[in-house]
FIKOLZA-1660 file (N, C-alpha, C; in steps of 0.1 Angstrom, whole numbers, plus 5000, padded with zeros to 4 digits):
% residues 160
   i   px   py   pz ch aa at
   1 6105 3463 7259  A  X  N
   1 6099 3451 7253  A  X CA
   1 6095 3454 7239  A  X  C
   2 6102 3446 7231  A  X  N
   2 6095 3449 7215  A  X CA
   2 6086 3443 7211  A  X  C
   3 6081 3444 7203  A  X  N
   3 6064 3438 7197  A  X CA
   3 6069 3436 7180  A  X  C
   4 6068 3425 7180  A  X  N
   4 6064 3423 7163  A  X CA
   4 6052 3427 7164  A  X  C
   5 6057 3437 7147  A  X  N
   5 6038 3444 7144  A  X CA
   5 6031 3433 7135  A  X  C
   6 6032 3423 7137  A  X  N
   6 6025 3412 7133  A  X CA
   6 6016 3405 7144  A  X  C
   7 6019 3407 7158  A  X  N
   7 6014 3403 7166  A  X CA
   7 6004 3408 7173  A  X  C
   8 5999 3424 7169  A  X  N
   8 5991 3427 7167  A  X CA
   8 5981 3427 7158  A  X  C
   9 5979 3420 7149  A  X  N
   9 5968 3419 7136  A  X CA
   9 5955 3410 7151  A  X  C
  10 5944 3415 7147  A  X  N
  10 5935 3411 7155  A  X CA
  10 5930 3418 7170  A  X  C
  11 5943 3426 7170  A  X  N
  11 5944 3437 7187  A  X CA
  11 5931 3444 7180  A  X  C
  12 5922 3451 7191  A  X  N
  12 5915 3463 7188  A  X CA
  12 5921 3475 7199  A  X  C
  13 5924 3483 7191  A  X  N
  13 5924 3497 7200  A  X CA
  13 5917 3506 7197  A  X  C
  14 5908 3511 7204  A  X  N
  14 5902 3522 7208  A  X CA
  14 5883 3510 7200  A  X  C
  15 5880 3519 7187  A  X  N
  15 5869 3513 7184  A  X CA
  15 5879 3504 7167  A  X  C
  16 5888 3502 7167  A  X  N
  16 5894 3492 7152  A  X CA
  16 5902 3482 7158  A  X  C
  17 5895 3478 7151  A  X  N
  17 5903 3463 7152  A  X CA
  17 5911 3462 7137  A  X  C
  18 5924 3458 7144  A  X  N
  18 5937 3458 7132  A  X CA
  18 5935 3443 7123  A  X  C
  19 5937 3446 7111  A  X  N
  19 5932 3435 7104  A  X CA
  19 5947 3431 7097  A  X  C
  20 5957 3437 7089  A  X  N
  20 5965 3439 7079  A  X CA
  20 5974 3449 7080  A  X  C
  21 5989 3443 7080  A  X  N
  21 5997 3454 7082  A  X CA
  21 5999 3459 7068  A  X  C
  22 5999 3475 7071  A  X  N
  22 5998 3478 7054  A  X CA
  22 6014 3484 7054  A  X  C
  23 6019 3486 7066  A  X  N
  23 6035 3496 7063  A  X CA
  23 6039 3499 7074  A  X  C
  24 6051 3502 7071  A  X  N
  24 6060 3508 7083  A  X CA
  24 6068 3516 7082  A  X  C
  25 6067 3529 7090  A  X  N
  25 6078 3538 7087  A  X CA
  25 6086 3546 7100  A  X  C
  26 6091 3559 7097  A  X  N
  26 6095 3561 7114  A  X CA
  26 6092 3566 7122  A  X  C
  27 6077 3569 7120  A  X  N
  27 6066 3572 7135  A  X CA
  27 6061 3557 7134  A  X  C
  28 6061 3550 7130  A  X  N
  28 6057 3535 7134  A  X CA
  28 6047 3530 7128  A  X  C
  29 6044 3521 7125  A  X  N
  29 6032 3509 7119  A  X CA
  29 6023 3511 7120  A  X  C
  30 6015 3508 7102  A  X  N
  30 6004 3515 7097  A  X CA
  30 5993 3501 7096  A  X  C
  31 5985 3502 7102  A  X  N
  31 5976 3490 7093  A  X CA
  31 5963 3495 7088  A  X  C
  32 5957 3482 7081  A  X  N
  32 5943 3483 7076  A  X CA
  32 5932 3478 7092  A  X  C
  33 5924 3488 7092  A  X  N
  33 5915 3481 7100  A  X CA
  33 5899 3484 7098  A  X  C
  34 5893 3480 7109  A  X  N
  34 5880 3481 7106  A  X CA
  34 5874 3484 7119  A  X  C
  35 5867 3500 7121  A  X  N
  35 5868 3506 7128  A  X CA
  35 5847 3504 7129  A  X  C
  36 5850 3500 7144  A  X  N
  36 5833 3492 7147  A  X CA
  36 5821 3503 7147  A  X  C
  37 5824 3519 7154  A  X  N
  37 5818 3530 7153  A  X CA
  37 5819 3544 7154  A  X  C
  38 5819 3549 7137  A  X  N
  38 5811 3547 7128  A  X CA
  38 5816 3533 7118  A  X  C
  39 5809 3525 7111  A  X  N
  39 5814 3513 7106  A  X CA
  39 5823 3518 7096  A  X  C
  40 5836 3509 7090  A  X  N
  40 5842 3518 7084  A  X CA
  40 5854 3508 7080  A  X  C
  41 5862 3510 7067  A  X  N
  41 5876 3507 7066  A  X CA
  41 5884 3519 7075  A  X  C
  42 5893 3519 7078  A  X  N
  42 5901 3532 7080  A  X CA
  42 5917 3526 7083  A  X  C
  43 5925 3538 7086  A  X  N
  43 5945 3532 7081  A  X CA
  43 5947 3536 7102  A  X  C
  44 5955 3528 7107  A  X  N
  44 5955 3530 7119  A  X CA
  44 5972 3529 7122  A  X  C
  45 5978 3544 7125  A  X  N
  45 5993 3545 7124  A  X CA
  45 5990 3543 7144  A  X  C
  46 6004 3534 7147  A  X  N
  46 6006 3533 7155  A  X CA
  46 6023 3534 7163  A  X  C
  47 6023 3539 7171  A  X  N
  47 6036 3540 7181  A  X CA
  47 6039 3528 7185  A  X  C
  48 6046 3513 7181  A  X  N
  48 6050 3504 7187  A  X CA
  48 6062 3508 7199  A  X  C
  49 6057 3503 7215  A  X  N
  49 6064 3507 7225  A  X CA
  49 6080 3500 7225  A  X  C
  50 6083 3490 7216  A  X  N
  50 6095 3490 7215  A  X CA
  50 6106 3494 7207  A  X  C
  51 6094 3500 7195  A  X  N
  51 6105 3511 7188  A  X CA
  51 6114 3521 7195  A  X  C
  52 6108 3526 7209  A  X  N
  52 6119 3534 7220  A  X CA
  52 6121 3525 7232  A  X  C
  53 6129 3519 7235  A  X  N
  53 6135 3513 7245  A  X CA
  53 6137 3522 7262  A  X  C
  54 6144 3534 7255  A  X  N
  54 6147 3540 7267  A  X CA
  54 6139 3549 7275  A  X  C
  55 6130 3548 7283  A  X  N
  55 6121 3556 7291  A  X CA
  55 6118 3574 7287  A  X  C
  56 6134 3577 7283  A  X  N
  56 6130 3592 7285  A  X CA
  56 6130 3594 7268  A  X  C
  57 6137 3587 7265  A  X  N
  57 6131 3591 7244  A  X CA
  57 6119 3586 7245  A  X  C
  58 6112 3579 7248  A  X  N
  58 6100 3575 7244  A  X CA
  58 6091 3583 7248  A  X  C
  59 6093 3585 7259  A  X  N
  59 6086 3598 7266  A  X CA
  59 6087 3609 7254  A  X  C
  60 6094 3616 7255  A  X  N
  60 6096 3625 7239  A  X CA
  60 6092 3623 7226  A  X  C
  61 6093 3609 7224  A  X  N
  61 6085 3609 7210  A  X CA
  61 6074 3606 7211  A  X  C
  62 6070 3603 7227  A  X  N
  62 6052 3606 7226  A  X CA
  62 6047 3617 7226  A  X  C
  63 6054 3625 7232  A  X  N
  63 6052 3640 7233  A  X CA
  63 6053 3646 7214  A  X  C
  64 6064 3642 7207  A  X  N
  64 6062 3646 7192  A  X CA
  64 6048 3641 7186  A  X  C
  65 6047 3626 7192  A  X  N
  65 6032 3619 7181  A  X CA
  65 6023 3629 7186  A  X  C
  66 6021 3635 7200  A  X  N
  66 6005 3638 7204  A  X CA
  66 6004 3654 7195  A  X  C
  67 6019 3663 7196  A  X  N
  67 6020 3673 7192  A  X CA
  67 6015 3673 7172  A  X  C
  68 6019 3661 7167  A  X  N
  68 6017 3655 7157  A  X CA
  68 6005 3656 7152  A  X  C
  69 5993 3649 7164  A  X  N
  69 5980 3644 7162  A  X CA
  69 5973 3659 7162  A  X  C
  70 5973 3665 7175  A  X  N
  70 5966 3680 7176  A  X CA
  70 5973 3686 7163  A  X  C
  71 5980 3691 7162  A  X  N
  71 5987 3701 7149  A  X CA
  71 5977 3698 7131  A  X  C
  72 5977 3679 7132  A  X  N
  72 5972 3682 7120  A  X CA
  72 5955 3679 7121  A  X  C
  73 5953 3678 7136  A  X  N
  73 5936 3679 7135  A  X CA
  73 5932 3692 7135  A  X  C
  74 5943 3701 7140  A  X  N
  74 5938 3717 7137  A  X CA
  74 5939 3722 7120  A  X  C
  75 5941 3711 7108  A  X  N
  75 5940 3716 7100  A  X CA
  75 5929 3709 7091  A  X  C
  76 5923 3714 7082  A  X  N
  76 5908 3715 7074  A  X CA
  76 5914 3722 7059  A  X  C
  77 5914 3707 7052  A  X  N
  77 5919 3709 7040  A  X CA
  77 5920 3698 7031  A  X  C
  78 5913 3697 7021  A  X  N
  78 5906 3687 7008  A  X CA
  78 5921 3678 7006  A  X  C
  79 5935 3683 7005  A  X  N
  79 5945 3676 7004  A  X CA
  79 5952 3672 7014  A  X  C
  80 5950 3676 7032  A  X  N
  80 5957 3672 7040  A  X CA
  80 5944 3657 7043  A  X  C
  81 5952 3647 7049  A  X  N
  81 5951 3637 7056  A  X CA
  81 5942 3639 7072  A  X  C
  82 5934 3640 7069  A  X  N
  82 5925 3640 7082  A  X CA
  82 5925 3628 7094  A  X  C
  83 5924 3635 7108  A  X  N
  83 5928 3622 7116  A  X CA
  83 5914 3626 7121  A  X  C
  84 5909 3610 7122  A  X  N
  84 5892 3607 7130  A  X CA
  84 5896 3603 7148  A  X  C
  85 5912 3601 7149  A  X  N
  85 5906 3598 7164  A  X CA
  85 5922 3599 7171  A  X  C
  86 5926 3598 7180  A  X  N
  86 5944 3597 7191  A  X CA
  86 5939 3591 7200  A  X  C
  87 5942 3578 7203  A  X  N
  87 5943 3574 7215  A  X CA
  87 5958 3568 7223  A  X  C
  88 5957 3560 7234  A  X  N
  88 5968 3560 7239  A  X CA
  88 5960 3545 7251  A  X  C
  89 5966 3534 7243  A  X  N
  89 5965 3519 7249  A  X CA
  89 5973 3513 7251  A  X  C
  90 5972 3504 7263  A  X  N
  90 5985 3494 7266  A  X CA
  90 6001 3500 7259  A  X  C
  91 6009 3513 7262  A  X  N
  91 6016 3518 7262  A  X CA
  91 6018 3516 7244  A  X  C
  92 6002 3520 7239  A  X  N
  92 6008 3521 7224  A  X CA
  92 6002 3538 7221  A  X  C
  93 6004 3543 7214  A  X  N
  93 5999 3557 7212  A  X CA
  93 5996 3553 7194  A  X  C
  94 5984 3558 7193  A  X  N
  94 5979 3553 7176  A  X CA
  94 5970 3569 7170  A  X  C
  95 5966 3569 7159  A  X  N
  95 5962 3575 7150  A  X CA
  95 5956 3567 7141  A  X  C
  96 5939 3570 7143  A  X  N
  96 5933 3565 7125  A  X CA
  96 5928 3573 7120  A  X  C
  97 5930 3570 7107  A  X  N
  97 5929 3578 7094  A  X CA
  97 5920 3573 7086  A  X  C
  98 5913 3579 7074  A  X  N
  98 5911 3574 7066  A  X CA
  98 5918 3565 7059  A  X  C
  99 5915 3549 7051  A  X  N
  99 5921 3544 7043  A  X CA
  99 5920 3548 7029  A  X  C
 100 5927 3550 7023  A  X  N
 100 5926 3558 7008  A  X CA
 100 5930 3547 6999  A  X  C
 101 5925 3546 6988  A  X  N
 101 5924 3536 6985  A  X CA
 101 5932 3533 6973  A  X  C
 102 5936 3542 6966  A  X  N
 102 5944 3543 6954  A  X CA
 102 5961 3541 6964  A  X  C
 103 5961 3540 6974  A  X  N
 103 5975 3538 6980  A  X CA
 103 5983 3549 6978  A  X  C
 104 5993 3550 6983  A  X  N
 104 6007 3556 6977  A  X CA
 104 6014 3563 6968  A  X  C
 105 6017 3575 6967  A  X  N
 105 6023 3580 6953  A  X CA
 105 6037 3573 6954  A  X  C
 106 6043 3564 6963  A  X  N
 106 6054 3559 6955  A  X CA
 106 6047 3549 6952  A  X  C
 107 6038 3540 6952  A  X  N
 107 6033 3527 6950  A  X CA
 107 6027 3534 6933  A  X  C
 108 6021 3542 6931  A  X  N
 108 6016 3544 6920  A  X CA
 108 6023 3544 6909  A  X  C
 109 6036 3555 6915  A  X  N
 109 6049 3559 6906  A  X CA
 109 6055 3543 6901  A  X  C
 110 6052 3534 6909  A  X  N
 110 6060 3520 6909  A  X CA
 110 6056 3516 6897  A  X  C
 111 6043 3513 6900  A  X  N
 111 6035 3506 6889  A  X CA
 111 6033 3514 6872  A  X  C
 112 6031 3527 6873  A  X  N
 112 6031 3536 6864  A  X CA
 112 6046 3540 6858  A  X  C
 113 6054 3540 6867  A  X  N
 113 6065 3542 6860  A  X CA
 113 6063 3564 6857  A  X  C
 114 6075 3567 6849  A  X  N
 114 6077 3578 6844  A  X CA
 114 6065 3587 6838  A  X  C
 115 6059 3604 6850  A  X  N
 115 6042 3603 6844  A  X CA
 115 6049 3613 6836  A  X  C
 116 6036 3617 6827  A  X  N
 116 6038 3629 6819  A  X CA
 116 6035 3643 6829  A  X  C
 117 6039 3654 6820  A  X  N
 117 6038 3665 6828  A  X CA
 117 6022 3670 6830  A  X  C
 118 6014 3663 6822  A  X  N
 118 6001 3664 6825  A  X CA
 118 5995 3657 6833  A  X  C
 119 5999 3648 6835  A  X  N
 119 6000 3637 6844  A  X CA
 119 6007 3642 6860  A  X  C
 120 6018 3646 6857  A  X  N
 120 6025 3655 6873  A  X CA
 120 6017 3668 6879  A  X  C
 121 6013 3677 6868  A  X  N
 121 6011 3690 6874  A  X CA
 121 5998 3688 6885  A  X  C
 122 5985 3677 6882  A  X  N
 122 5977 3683 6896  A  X CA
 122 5980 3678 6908  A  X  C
 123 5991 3668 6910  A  X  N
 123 5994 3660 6918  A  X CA
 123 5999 3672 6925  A  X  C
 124 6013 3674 6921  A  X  N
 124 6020 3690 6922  A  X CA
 124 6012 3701 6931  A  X  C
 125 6001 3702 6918  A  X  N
 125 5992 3715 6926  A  X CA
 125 5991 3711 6939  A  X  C
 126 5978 3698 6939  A  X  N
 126 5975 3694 6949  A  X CA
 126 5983 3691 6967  A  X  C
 127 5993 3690 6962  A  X  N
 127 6004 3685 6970  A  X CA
 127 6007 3700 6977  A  X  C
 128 6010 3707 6970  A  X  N
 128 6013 3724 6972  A  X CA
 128 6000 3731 6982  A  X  C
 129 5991 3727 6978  A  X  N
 129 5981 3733 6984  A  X CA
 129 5983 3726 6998  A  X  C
 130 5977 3713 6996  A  X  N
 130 5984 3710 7008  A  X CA
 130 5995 3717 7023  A  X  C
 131 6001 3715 7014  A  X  N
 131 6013 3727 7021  A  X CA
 131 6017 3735 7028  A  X  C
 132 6006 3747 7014  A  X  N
 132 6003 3762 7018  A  X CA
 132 5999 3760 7028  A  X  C
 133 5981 3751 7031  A  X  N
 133 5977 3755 7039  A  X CA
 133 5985 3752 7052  A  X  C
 134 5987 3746 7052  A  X  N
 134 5997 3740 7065  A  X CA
 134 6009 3753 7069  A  X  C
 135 6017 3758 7063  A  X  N
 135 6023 3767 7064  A  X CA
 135 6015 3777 7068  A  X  C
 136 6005 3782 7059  A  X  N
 136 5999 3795 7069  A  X CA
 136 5995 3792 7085  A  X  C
 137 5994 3778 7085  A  X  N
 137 5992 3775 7100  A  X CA
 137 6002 3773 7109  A  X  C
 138 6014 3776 7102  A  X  N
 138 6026 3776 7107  A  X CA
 138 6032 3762 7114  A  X  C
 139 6026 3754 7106  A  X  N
 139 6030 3739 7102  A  X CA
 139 6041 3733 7093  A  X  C
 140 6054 3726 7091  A  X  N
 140 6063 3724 7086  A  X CA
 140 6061 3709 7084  A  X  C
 141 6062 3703 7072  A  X  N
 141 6058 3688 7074  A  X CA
 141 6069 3680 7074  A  X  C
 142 6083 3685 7072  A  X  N
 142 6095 3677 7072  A  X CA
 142 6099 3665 7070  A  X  C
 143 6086 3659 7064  A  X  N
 143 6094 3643 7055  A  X CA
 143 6081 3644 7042  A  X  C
 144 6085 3653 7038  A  X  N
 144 6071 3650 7022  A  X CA
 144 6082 3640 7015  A  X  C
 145 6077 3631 7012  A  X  N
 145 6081 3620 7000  A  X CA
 145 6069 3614 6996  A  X  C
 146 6073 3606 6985  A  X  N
 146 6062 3596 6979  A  X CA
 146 6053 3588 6987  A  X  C
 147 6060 3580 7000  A  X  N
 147 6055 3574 7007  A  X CA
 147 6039 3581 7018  A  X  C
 148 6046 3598 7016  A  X  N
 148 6035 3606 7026  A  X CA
 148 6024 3611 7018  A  X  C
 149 6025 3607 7007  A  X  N
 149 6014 3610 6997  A  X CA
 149 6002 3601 6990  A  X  C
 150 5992 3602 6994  A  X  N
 150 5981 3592 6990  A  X CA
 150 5970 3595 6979  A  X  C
 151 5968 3587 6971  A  X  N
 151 5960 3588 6962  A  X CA
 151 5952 3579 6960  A  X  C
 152 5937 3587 6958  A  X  N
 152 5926 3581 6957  A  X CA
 152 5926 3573 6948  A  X  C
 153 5915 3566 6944  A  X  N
 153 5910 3562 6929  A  X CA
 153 5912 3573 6914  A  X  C
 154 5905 3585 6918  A  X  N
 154 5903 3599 6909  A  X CA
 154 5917 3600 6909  A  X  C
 155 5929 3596 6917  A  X  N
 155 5940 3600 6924  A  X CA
 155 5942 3621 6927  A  X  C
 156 5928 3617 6933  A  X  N
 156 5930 3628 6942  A  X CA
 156 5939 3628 6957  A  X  C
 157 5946 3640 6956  A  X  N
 157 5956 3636 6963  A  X CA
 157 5956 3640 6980  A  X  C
 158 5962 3629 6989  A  X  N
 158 5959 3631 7006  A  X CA
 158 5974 3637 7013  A  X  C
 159 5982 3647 7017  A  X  N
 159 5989 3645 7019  A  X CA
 159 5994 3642 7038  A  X  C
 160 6002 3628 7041  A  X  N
 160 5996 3626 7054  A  X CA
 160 6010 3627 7061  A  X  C
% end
């Protein structure tokens, strides 16, 4: 059964209620919500059940999302993307996050256009650190693009 992720704006799962779809990519649909306790904006990535059709892949890529969720709550680090919660509702499996508010390093790069190299290098660092730490935990992140990169206001950088 597939779900337009539009027809969830207004669902609550777990303690957020989905307000705004902010994106989609190929672990599945990201929205804006507002998470009842602790009060809060926060980004709520979700597993739409008809993105896998067939019983035993889906099975499997819930088994990737949850291996997903544990892996990066075991990590503690100013540039990685912190998850506040995993649940698993009406055959959806989700993740909320912080909402970051500066959006996207491709959304930034959009609007900014070509940075300078003083302009690239703490993104760079930041992004790197990221990384490392993750690597020393014997973590591989396997899709870093612009899209997995978040920036604040300061555009300090989240990598998720």
């Amino acid at each position: 059964m597939a779900i337009d992720s539009n027809e969830l704006l207004g669902q609550v799962l777990g303690k957020c209620t989905l307000q705004h779809l902010l994106g989609q990519g190929g672990m599945g649909v990201v929205y804006l919500a507002r998470q009842s306790r602790p009060r809060r904006t926060v980004a709520v990535k979700v597993l739409l059940p008809g993105m896998h059709t067939d019983p035993k892949e889906r099975a499997e890529f819930l088994v990737r999302f949850r291996r997903e969720a544990d892996a990066i709550a075991a990590l503690d680090h100013i540039n990685i993307m912190p998850i506040y919660e995993y649940g698993e509702q009406e055959e959806m499996a989700y993740l909320v996050m912080p909402f970051v508010t500066g959006g996207t390093l491709r959304t930034f790069l959009g609007k900014k256009g070509i940075l300078s190299l003083r302009e690239v290098i703490p993104i760079i660092e930041q992004a790197a650190a990221a990384l490392d730490c993750a690597h020393a935990q014997g973590i591989v992140h396997r899709d870093l693009k612009p899209e997995n990169v978040f920036l604040d206001t300061a555009n300090n950088v989240r990598v998720g």
